[in-house]
N, C-alpha and C positions, 0 to 999 in steps of 0.2 A: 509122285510123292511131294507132298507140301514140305517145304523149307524155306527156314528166315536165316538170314545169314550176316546178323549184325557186326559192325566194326567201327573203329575210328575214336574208341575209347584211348584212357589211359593217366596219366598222372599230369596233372596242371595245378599250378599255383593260384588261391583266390583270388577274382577276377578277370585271370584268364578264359580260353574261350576255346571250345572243340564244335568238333562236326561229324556227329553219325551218320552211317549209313543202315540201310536194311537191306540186301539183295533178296529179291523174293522168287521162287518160283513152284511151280506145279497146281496154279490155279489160277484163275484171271485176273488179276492184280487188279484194271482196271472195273472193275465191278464192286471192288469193297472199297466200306472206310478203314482206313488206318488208325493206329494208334501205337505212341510211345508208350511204354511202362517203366518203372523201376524200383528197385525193392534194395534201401539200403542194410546196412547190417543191423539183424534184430527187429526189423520193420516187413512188413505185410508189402506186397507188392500193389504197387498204386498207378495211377493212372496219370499220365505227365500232360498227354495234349493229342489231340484228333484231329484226321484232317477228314474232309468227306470225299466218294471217291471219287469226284470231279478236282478234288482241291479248291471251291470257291466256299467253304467255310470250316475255319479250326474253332478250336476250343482248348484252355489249359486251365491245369490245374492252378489255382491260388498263387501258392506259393511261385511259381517262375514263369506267370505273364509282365511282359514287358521283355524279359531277357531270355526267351529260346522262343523258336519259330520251325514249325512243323512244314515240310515241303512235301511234293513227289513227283514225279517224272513216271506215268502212264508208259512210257516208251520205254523206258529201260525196269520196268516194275520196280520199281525201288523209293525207300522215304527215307526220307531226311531230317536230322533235326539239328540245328544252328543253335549250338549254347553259351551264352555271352555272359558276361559278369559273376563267372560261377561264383559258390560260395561253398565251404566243407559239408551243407547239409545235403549237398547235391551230390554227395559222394555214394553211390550205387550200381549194381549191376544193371544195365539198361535193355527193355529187352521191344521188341515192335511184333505187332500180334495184328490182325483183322477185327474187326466190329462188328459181332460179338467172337469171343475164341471161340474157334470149332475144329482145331485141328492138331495142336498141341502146340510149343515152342523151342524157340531156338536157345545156342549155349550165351546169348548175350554178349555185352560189352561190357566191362570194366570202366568206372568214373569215379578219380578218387583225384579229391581236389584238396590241396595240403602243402601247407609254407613245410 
């Protein structure tokens, strides 16, 4: 059974900085790209940043290149993403899926970024 098993959300002040995680298991992790998603409130679920399944090229969304960084560790199946100089628009459930979905998703992370 596929599962993504996001964490490391939670409640930060603008400008602060978190670090998700995704534990992934029940297919070969190292065989796919990754990707983050997130879907704030009232908003369509988007697509944040990719890594390929080597990890030797990302891609992100507009809005937060420069300040989050997509990782992953083949060994332990799991991706990461480093989020730095949040800002409230970055306030969303965040969720990590394979390229393209084919298997359905996990219960996400909570990012809510608020003086």
């Amino acid at each position: 059974q596929v599962q993504f098993a996001e964490s490391g959300g939670g409640l930060v002040q603008p400008g602060g900085s978190l670090r998700l995680s995704c534990a992934t298991s029940g297919f070969t992790f190292r065989a796919y790209p990754m990707r983050w998603y997130r879907q704030g409130p009232g908003k369509e679920r988007e697509m944040v940043a990719h890594i390929s399944f080597v990890g030797n090229r990302t891609i992100y969304t507009d809005s937060v290149k420069g300040r989050f960084t997509i990782s992953r560790d083949n060994a332990k199946n799991t991706v990461y993403l480093q989020m730095n100089s949040l800002k409230p628009d970055d306030t969303a459930v965040y969720y990590c899926n394979v390229h393209p979905p084919k298997w359905g998703w996990g219960q996400g992370t909570q990012v809510t970024v608020s003086s």
